[in-house]
C-alpha positions in Angstrom: 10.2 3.9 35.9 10.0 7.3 37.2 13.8 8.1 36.2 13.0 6.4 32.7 9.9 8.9 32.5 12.1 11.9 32.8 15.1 10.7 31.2 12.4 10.3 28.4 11.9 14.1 28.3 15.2 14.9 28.5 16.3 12.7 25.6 13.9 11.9 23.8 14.4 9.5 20.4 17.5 10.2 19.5 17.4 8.8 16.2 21.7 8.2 16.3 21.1 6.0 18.9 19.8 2.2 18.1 16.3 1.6 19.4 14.8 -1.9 20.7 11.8 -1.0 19.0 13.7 -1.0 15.4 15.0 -4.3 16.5 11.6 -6.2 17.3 10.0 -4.5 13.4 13.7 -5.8 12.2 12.2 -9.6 13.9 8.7 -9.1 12.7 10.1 -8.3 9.1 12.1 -11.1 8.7 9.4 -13.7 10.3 7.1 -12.1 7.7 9.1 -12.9 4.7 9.6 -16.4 6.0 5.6 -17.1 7.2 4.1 -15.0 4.4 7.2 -14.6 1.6 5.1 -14.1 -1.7 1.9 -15.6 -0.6 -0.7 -12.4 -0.4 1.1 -10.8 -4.1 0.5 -14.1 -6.1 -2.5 -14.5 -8.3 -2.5 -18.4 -6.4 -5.6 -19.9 -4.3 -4.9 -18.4 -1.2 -5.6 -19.9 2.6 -7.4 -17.8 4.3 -7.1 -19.5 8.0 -3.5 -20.9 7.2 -2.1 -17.0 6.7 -4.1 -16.2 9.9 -2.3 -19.3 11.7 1.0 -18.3 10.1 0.4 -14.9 11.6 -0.8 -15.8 14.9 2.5 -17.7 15.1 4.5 -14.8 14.5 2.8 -13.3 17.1 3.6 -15.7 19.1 7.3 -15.6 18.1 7.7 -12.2 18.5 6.2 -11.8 21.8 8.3 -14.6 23.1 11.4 -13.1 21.6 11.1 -9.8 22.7 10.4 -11.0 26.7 13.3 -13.4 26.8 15.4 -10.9 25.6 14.6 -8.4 27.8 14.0 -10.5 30.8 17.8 -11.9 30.0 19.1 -8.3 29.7 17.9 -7.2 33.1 19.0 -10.5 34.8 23.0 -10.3 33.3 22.7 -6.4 34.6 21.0 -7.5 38.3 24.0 -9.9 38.6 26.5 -7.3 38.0 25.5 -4.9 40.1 22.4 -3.3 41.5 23.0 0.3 40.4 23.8 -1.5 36.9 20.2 -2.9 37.0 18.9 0.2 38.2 20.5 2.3 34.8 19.3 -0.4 32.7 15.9 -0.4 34.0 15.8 3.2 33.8 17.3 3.2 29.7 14.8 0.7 29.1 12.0 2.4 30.7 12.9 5.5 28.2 12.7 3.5 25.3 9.4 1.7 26.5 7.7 5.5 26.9 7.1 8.3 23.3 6.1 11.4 25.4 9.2 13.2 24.7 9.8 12.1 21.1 6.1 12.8 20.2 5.9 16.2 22.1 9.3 17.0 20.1 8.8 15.7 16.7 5.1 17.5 16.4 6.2 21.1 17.6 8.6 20.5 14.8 5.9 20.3 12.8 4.9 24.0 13.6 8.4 24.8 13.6 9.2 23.6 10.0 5.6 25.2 8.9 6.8 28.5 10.4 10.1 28.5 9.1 10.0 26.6 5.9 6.6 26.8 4.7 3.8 24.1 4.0 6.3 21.4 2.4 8.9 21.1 4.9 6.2 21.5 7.6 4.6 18.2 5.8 7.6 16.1 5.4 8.0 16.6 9.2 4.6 15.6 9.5 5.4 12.1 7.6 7.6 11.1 10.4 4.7 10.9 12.9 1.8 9.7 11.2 0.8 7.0 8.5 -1.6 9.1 6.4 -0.2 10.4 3.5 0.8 14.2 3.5 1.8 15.2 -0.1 -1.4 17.3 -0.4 -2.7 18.3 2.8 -3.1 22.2 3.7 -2.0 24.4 6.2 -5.1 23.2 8.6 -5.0 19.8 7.7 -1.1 19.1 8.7 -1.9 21.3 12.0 -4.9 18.7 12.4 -2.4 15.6 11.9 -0.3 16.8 14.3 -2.9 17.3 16.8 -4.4 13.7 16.0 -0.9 12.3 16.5 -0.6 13.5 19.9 -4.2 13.1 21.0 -4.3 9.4 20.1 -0.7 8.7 21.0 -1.3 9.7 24.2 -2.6 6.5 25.2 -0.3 4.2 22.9 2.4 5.7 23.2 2.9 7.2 26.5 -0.1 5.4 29.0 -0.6 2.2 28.2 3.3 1.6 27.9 3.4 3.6 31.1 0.8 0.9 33.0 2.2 -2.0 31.4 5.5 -1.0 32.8 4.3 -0.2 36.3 2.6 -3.9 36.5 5.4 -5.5 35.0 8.6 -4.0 35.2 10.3 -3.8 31.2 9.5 -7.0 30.3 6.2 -6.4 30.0 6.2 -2.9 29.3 8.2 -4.2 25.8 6.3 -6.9 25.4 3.3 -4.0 25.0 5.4 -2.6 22.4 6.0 -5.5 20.8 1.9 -5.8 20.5 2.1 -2.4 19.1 4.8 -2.5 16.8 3.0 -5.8 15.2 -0.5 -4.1 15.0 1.3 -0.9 13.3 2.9 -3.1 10.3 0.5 -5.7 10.3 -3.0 -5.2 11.1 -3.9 -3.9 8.2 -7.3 -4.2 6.1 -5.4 -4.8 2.7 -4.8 -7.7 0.3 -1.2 -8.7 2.1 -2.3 -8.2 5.5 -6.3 -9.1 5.8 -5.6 -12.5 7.5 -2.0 -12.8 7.7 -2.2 -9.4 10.7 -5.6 -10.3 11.5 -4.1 -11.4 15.4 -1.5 -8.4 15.5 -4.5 -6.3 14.9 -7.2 -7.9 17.4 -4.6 -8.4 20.0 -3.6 -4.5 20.0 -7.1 -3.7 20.6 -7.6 -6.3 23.5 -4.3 -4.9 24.8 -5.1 -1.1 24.4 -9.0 -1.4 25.6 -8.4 -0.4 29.4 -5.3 1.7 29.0 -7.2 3.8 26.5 -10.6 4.2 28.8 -7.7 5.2 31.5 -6.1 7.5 28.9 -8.9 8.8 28.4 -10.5 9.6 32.2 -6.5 10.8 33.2 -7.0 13.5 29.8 -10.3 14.5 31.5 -8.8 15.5 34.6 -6.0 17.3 32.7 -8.0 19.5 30.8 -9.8 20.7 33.8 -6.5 21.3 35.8 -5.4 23.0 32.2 -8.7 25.2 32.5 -7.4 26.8 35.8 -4.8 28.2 34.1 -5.7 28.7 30.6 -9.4 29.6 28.8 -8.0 27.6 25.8 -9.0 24.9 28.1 -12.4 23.1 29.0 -13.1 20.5 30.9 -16.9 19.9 30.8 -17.0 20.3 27.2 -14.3 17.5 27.0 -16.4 15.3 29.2 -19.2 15.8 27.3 -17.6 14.9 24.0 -15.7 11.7 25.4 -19.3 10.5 26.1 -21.2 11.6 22.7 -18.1 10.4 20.5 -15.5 8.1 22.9 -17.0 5.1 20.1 -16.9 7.5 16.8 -13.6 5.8 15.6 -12.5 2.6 13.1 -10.9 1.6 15.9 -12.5 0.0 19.2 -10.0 2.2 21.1 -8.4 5.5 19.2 -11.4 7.7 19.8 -11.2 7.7 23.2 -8.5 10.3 23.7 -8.7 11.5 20.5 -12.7 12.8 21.5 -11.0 14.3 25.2 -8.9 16.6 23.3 -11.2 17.6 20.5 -13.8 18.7 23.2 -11.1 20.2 25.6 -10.1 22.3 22.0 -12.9 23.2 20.9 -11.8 21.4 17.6 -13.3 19.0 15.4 -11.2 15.9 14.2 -11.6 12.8 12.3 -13.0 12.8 8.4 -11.5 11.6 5.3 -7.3 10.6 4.8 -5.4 9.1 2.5 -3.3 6.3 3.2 -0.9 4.9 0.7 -3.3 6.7 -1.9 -6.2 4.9 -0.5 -8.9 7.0 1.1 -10.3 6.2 4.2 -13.4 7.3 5.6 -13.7 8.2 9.5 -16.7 9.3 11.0 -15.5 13.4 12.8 -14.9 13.8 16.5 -16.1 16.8 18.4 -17.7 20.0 17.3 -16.0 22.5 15.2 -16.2 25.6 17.6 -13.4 27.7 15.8 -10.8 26.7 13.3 -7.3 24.9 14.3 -4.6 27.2 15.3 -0.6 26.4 15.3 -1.0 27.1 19.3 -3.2 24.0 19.5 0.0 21.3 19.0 1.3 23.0 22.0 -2.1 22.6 23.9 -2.6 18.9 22.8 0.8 18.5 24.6 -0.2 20.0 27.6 -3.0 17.9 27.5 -0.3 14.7 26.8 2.3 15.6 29.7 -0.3 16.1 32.7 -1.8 13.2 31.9 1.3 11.3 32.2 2.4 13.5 35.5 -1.3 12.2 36.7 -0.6 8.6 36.3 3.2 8.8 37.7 2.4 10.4 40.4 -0.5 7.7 41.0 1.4 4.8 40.1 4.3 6.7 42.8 1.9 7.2 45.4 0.2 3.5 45.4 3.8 2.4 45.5 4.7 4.0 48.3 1.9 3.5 50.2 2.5 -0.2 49.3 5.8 -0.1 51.2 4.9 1.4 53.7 1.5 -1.5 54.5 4.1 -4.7 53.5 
C-alpha cells in the first residue's frame, strides 16, 4: 500500500494507460442499458420501486464483479510468485488512490489560466469536476479547483486509502466501485431518481466515517501547515468544520470541503450549473479575502499531509501489530 501511495505521486493517471476504474463505468454502462434501456426517456407509466430494484441489482452486480476480479487477479499473481503479488498489489494500490492525478490535473488548471487565458484554464477545469464551466470567471474556475481538491480529499485519496488498509485491493476497489456507481448514477434527475437511488445512498453509508476522518486528519494538517506558512490556520479551520461540517447536499462533502475553507480563509459553496441546471448549495466558511491562484497549491498541501498523516498511522499500527503477534 505504501509503495502504491508513492508510485501514485510518481505516476499519477496516466491517461495512455488503461485504468480499472474505466473498466467497472464500462460494466455499469452496459448493465444500465440492459436494467434501464429506454425506460426513464419514455412518456410510459413508469415503476418507481421496480427501477430502484433494477438498480439495486446492478449494484449488486457490479460490486460482485469488480471483487471477483480483483480477488482472482491477486490470487493468479500470489501463485506465480511473491514479488509478482507484491508489483501487482502495489499497481493496484496506485490505481485504487487520486492524490497524484488530482494534485496534477488542478495545478494545470492554474497553469492553463496562466498561460492560455480563462478558456483553456476552463476546459482543464472540465476534466476534474461535473459542474459546468463554459461561463465561469477567473475566481470561479480558481474556486472549482479548490472545491475539487478539498472534497476529493476524502473520496478520492482517504477513504480509498482506509478501505485499502482494512482490506487489501479487493476492497479498496470495491470502494471504487461504490464510487464510480454514485458518480454516474445517483443522480436527482428524471433517468436516475430511482433507478441510482442505491448507488447514491450506499456512497454516503460508505463515505460517512472516512469523510469525519478526512476531515479530523485535514485539521491536523492545517495546523502542522500553520508552522510553516501564515496562509495557514488551524483554529479557524476547526472552528468552521464545527459551524459548517453539515452545510452541504450531501451528508458527507462538507466535511473537508469546510476544513479547507476555514484553514483558507475562503468561502465556498453557492450556486453551479450542472448540465445547465442550476443548483443551489448553501456557502462554506467565511469570505476573509478573495481566492488567489496560490490557493490550489495550498488546498494540496492541505491534501498530501493528510494522506502522509494517515500512512504513516496506518504504517505505525501495522508495525506495532507485528511486532505484539
Amino acid at each position: 500500500m505504501l509503495a502504491g501511495i508513492l508510485l501514485d505521486w510518481i505516476i499519477g493517471d496516466p491517461h495512455s494507460l488503461p485504468h480499472p476504474v474505466r473498466a467497472i463505468g464500462k460494466l455499469i454502462l452496459y448493465l444500465e442499458e440492459r436494467l434501464l434501456g429506454n425506460a426513464a426517456r419514455s412518456e410510459a407509466q413508469r415503476d418507481p420501486k421496480e427501477e430502484r430494484r433494477r438498480g439495486t441489482l446492478l449494484w449488486i452486480l457490479v460490486i460482485l464483479a469488480t471483487a471477483t476480479v480483483t480477488f482472482a487477479l491477486m490470487a493468479a499473481a500470489g501463485r506465480i510468485h511473491p514479488l509478482v503479488c507484491f508489483l501487482v498489489e502495489t499497481v493496484l494500490s496506485c490505481y485504487i488512490l487520486a492524490a497524484g492525478s488530482l494534485c496534477r490535473e488542478s495545478l494545470l488548471v492554474v497553469k492553463a489560466l496562466e498561460a492560455d487565458g480563462i478558456e483553456a484554464a476552463r476546459s482543464a477545469l472540465s476534466m476534474i469536476v461535473g459542474r459546468d464551466t463554459a461561463e465561469l470567471t477567473r475566481k470561479e474556475v480558481l474556486m472549482a479547483a479548490v472545491e475539487t481538491v478539498a472534497e476529493n480529499t476524502s473520496d478520492g485519496v482517504i477513504a480509498p486509502l482506509l478501505f485499502t488498509a482494512l482490506g487489501g485491493p479487493v476492497l479498496g476497489f470495491v470502494y471504487k466501485a461504490v464510487n464510480t456507481m454514485d458518480s454516474m448514477l445517483g443522480y436527482r434527475n428524471e433517468r436516475y431518481e430511482h433507478f441510482g437511488k442505491t448507488a447514491a445512498r450506499m456512497d454516503d453509508i460508505f463515505n460517512f466515517l472516512p469523510s469525519r476522518c478526512s476531515a479530523l486528519l485535514m485539521i491536523l494538517a492545517a495546523f502542522i501547515a500553520a508552522l510553516f506558512s501564515d496562509a495557514f490556520d488551524g483554529k479557524r479551520a476547526f472552528r468552521i468544520w464545527i459551524r459548517d461540517r453539515r452545510r452541504h447536499l450531501s451528508p458527507n462533502s462538507a466535511q473537508t470541503e469546510s476544513v479547507c475553507a476555514g484553514a483558507l480563509g475562503l468561502q465556498m459553496g453557492g450556486t453551479h450549473l450542472y448540465g445547465g441546471i442550476p443548483v443551489e448549495k448553501p456557502t462554506i466558511g467565511d469570505r476573509i479575502r478573495e481566492i488567489r491562484k496560490e490557493d490550489v497549491a495550498r488546498a494540496n498541501i492541505l491534501m498530501a499531509v493528510t494522506e502522509l498523516l494517515l500512512a504513516g498511522g496506518i504504517a505505525g499500527i501495522s508495525v506495532l501489530l507485528m511486532v505484539i503477534l
